[in-house]
C-alpha positions as CSV (number, residue, x, y, z in Angstrom):
1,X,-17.1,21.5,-5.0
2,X,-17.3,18.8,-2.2
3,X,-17.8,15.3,-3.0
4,X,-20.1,13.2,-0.8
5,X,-19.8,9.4,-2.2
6,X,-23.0,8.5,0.5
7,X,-25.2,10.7,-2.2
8,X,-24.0,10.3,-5.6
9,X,-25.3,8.1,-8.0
10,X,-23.0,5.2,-9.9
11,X,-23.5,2.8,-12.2
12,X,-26.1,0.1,-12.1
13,X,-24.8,-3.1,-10.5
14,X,-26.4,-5.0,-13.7
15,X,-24.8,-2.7,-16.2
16,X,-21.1,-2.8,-14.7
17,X,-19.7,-6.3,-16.4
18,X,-17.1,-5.9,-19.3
19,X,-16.3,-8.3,-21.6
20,X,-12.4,-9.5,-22.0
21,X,-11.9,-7.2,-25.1
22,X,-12.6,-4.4,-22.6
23,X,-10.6,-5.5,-20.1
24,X,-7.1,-6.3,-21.8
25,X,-6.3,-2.5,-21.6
26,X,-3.7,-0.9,-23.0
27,X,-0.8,-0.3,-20.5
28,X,1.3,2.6,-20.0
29,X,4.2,3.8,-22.1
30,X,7.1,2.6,-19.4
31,X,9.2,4.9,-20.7
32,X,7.6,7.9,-20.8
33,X,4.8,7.6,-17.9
34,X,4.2,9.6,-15.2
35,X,6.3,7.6,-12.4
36,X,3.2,8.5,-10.2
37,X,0.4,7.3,-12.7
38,X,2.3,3.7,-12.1
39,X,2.4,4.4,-8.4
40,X,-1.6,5.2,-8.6
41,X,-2.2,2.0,-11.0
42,X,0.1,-0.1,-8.1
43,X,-2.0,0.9,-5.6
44,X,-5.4,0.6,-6.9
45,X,-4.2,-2.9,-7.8
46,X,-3.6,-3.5,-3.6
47,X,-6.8,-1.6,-2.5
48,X,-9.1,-3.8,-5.2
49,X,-7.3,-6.9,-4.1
50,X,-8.2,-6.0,-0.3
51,X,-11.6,-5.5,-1.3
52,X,-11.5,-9.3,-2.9
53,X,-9.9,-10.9,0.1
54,X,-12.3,-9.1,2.5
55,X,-15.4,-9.7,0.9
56,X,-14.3,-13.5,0.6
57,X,-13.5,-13.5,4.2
58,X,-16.9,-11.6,4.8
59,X,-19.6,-14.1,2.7
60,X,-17.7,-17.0,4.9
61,X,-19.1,-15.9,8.0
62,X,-22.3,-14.8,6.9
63,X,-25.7,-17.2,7.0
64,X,-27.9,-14.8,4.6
65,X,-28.0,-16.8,1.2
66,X,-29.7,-13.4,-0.4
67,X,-26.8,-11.2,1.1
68,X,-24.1,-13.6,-0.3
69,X,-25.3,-13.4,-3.2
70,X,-25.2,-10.1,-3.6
71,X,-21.3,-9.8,-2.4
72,X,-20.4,-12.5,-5.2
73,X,-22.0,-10.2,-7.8
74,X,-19.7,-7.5,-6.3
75,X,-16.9,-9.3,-5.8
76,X,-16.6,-10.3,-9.3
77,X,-17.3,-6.7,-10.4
78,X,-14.0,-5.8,-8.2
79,X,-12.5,-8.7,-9.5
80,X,-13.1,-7.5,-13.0
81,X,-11.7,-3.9,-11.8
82,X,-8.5,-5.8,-10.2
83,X,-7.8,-6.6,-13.5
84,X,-8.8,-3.6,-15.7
85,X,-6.1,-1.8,-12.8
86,X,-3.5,-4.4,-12.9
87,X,-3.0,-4.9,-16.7
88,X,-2.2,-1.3,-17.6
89,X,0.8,-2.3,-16.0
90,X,3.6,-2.5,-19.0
91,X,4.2,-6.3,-19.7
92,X,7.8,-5.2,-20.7
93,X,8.8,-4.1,-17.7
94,X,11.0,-6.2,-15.3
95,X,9.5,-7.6,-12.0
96,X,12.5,-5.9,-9.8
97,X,11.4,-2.4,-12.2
98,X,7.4,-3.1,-10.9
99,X,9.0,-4.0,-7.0
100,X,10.9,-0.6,-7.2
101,X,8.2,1.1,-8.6
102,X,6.1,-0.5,-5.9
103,X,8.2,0.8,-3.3
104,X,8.0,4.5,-4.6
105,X,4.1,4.1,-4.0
106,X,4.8,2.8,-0.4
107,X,7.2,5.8,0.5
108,X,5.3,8.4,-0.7
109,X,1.7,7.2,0.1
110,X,2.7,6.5,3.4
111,X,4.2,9.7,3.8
112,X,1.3,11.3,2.7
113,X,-0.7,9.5,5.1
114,X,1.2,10.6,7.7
115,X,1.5,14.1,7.0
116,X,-2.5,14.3,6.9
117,X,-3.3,12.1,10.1
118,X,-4.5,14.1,12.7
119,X,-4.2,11.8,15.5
120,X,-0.3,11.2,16.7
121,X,-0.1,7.7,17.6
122,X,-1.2,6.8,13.7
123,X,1.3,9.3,12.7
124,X,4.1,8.3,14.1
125,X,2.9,4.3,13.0
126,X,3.1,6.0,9.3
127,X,6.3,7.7,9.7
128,X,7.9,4.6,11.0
129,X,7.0,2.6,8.1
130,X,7.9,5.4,6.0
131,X,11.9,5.6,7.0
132,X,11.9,0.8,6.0
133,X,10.3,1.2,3.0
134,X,12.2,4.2,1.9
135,X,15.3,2.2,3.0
136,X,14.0,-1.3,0.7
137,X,13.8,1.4,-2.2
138,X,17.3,2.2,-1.8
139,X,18.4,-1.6,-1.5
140,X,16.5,-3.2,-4.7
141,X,18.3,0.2,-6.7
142,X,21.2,-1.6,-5.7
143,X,20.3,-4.8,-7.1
144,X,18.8,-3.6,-10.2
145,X,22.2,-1.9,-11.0
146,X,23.8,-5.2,-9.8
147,X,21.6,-7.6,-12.1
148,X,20.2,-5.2,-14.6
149,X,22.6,-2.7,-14.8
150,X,20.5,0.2,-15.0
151,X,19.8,3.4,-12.9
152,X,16.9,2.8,-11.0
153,X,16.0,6.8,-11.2
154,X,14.9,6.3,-14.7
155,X,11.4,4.1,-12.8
156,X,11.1,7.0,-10.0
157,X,12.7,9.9,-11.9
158,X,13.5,12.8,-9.5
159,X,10.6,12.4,-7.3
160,X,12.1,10.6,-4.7
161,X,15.8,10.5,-3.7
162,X,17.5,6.6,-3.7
163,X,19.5,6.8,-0.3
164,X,19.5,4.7,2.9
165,X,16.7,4.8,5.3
166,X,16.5,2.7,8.6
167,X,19.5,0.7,8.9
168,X,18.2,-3.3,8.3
169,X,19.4,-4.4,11.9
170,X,16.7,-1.9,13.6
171,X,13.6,-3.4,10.9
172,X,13.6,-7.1,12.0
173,X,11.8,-7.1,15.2
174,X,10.4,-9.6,17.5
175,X,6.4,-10.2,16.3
176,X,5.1,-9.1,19.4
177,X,6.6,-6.0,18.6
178,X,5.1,-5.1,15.5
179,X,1.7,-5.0,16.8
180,X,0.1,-2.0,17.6
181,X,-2.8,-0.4,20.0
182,X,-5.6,0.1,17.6
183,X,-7.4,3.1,17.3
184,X,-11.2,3.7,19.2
185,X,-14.3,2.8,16.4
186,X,-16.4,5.8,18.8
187,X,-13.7,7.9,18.7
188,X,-11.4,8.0,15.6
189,X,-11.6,10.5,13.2
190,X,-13.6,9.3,9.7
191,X,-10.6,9.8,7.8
192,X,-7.9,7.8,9.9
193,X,-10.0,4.8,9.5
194,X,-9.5,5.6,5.6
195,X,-5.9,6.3,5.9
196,X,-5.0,3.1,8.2
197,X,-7.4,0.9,5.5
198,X,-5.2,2.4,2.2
199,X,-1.8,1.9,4.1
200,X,-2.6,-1.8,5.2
201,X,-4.0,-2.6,1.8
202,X,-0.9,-1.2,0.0
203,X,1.4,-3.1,2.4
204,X,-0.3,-6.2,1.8
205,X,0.5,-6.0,-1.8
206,X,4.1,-5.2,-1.0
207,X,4.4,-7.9,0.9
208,X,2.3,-10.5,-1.5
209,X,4.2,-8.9,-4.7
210,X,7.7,-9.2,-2.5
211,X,6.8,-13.2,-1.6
212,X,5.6,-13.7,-5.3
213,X,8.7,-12.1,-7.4
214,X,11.6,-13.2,-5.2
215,X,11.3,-17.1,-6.2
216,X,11.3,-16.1,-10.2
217,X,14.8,-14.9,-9.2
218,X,17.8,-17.4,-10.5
219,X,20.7,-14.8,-8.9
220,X,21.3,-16.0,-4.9
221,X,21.6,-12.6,-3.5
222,X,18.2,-11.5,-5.0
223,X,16.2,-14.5,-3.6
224,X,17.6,-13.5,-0.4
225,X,17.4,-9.5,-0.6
226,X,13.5,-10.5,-1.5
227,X,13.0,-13.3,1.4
228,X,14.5,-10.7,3.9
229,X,12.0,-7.2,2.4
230,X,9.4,-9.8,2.4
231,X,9.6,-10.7,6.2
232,X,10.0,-6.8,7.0
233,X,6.9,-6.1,4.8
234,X,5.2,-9.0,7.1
235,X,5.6,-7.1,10.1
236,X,4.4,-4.2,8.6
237,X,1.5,-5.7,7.7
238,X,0.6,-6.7,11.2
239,X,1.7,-3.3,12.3
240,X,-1.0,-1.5,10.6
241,X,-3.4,-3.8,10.8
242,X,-3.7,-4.5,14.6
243,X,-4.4,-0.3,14.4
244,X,-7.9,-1.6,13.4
245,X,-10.3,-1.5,16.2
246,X,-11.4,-5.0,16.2
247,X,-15.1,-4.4,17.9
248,X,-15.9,-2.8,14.3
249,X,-18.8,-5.1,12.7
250,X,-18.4,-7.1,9.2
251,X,-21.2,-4.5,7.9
252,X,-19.1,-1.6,9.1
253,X,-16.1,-2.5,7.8
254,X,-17.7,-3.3,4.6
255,X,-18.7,-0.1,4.7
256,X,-15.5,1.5,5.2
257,X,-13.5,-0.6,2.2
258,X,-16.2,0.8,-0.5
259,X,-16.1,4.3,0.9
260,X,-12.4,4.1,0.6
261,X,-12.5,2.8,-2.6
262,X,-15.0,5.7,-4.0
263,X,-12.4,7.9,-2.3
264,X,-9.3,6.9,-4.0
265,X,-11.2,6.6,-7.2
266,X,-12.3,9.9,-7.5
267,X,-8.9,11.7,-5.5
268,X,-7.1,10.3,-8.5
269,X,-9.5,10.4,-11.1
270,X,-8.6,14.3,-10.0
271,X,-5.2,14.2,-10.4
272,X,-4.2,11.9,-13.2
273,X,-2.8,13.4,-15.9
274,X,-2.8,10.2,-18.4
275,X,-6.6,10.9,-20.2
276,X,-6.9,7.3,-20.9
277,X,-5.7,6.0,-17.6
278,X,-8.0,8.8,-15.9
279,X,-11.0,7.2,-17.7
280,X,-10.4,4.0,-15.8
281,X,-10.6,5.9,-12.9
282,X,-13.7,7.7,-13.9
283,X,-15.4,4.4,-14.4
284,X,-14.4,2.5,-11.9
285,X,-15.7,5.5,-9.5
286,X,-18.7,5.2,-10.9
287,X,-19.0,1.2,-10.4
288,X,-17.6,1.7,-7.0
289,X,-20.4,4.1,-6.2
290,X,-23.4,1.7,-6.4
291,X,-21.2,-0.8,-4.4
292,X,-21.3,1.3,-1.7
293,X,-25.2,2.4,-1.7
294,X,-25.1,-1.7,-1.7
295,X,-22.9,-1.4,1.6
296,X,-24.8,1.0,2.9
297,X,-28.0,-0.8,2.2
298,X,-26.3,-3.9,3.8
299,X,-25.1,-2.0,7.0
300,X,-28.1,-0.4,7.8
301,X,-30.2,-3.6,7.7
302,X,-27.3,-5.4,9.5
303,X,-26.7,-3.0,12.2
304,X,-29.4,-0.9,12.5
305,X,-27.5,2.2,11.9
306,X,-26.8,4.7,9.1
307,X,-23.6,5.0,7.6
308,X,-23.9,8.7,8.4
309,X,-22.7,7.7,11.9
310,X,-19.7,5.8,10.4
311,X,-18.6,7.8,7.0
312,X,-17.4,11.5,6.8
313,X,-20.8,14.3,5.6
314,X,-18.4,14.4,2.6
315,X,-15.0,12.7,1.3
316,X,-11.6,14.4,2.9
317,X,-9.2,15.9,1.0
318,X,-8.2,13.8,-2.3
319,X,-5.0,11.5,-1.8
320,X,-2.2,13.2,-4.0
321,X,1.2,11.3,-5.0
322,X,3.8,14.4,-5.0
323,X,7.3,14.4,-3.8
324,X,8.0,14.1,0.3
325,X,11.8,14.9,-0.1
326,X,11.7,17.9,2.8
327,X,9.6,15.9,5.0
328,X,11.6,11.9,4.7
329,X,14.8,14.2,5.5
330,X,13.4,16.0,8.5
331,X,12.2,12.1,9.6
332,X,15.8,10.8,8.5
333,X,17.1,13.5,10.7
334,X,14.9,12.8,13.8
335,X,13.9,9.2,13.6
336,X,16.4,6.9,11.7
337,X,17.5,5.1,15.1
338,X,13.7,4.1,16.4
339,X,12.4,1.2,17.1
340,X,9.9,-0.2,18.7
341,X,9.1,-2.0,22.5
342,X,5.2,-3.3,23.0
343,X,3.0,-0.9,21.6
344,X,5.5,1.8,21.6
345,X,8.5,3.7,20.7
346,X,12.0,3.9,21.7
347,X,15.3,3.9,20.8
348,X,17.6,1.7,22.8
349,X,18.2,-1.7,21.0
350,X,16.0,-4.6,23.5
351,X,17.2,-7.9,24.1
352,X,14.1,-9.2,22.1
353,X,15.3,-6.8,18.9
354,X,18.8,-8.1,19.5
355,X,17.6,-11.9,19.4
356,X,15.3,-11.4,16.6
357,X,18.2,-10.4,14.2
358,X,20.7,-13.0,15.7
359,X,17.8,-15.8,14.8
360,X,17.5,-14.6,11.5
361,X,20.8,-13.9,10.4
362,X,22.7,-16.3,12.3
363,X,25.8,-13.9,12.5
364,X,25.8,-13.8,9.2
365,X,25.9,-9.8,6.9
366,X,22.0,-9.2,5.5
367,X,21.1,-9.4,2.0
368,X,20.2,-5.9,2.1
369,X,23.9,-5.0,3.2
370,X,25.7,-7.3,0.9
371,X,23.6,-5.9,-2.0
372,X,25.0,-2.8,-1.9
373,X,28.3,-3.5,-0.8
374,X,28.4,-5.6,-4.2
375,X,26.4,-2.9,-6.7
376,X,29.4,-0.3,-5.6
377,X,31.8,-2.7,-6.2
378,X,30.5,-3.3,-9.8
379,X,29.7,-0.3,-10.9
380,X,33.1,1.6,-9.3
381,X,31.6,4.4,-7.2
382,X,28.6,4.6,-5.1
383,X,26.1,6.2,-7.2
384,X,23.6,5.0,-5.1
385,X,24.8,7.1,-1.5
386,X,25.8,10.2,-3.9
387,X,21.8,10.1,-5.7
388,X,20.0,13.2,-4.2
């Protein structure tokens, strides 16, 4: 049965607040939760945080009193949803455990995004992301085994495989590199403009959760392993968010974030196998629906046009976590050695790649090297090149 968010009902915008009792929810059991219920929790958190930040960014530019008013009402519904999301995270676990689980959600969602973009140039922007973050995955399961000394397959179980990705010379690149040519707003297929909005949303939180955790740290090499993902993450950041067309109006991207919302909402209100977790899904679609009959209210009186124009006759395919072993290998294979020059793609180490590192580093070995050179050390045997 297709799902059409433009034409469903939700919940009235009155009848949404909670109290505090309803939203100190109960978090998942971290030892015996699906490792992709966290990675779906970990990303709501990132796409309800976006739609915070944007809708703050949005009432500061707009002179309607009536019209801010009515994104403050929202914005603290999402607000209240941030945190409904965010605290079925287990308290218990670690802050490296929640960063490595993190990064299982930024492998495999990016993955998936790029396995389901039809247009190339967005592909291949996913697939490059894919390959670093798979690689910062493999580098803070060497730390955890260095600091915590634990397996970090018992956060991912054997969903995703804990082995090198890009090598950490090739991810620090010169700014101007990292920015990409965005996509056309006339032109672009409903559904890239979802996938490029989820992926950006998910790095920001990445990055933001990277910048956060890394002071808490007292051991040297994890401040450092955490200031140099961070700065990577940074660059991803601009990287997928310069694939934005920038002539798309406040009201259309308004549009967009709550469509996107009532999309990931209901995509893994249909896959969650956790009932209770699956009933914060199921309510938070339903909240999410009237905030986008709001949207769309507000983008047709803003720019005279119907979001029909803008928004897929129905919502695509629902965004699945499942394992992308096959398809990281075949990019491992193919596209470990890229890099990139201007808006593109290449392979041959520039002299602004070359300086980029130098500046950085100083001549010195990166965190992410030394951290594993060290876990091996410690534990005897490199458990983390031999996990498959």
């Amino acid at each position: 049965m297709t799902f059409d968010p433009l034409r469903e009902r939700g919940i009235p915008l009155d009848e949404q607040p909670r109290n505090l009792r309803a939203l100190n929810v109960t978090p998942i059991d971290p030892d015996h939760a699906d490792p992709y219920t966290r990675c779906r929790i970990i990303t709501m958190s990132g796409i309800e945080a976006e739609a915070i930040r944007f809708s703050h960014r949005l009432a500061r530019h707009c002179p309607d009193l009536e019209t801010t008013q009515r994104l403050a009402r929202v914005r603290y519904i999402e607000a209240q949803q941030r945190e409904a999301v965010g605290w079925l995270l287990p308290g218990v676990a670690s802050a490296l455990e929640t960063t490595i689980a993190c990064e299982q959600a930024a492998v495999d969602l990016t993955a998936w995004a790029a396995r389901m973009e039809p247009d190339p140039y967005l592909k291949q922007g996913y697939q490059f992301g894919a390959l670093e973050h798979f690689d910062h995955l493999y580098r803070l399961a060497g730390l955890y085994e260095l600091i915590e000394h634990r397996d970090a397959g018992k956060i991912v179980g054997d969903l995703i495989e804990i082995r090198p990705g890009r090598p950490p010379h090739l991810q620090h690149r010169d700014p101007l590199d990292n920015v990409r040519q965005p996509y056309d707003r006339e032109r672009a297929a409903p559904v890239s403009k979802l996938h490029v909005l989820t992926v950006l949303s998910a790095e920001q939180h990445a990055m933001n959760l990277s910048m956060t955790v890394g002071p808490a740290f007292a051991e040297p090499l994890a401040r450092q392993l955490f200031q140099e993902i961070g700065l990577v993450q940074e660059g991803h950041l601009t990287h997928y968010e310069s694939l934005v067309d920038p002539g798309e109006s406040w009201w259309e991207r308004l549009l967009t974030h709550e469509y996107n919302e009532c999309h990931l909402y209901h995509s893994f209100a249909e896959t969650e196998p956790d009932p209770r977790v699956r009933a914060v899904w199921e309510l938070h679609l339903g909240m999410e629906l009237e905030h986008l009959r709001i949207a769309a209210e507000l983008f047709r009186r803003h720019d005279g046009r119907d979001p029909e124009q803008v928004c897929a006759p129905e919502s695509p395919p629902p965004v699945t976590f499942e394992p992308n072993t096959g398809y990281l290998r075949d990019l491992l294979a193919t596209q470990l050695d890229y890099t990139t020059l201007g808006t593109g793609y290449g392979r041959e180490p520039h002299e602004r790649l070359v300086r980029a590192r130098q500046t950085l580093f100083g001549g010195q070995q990166a965190p992410s090297e030394r951290v594993v050179q060290d876990a091996r050390a410690a534990t005897g045997q490199d458990r983390l090149g031999a996990r498959r």
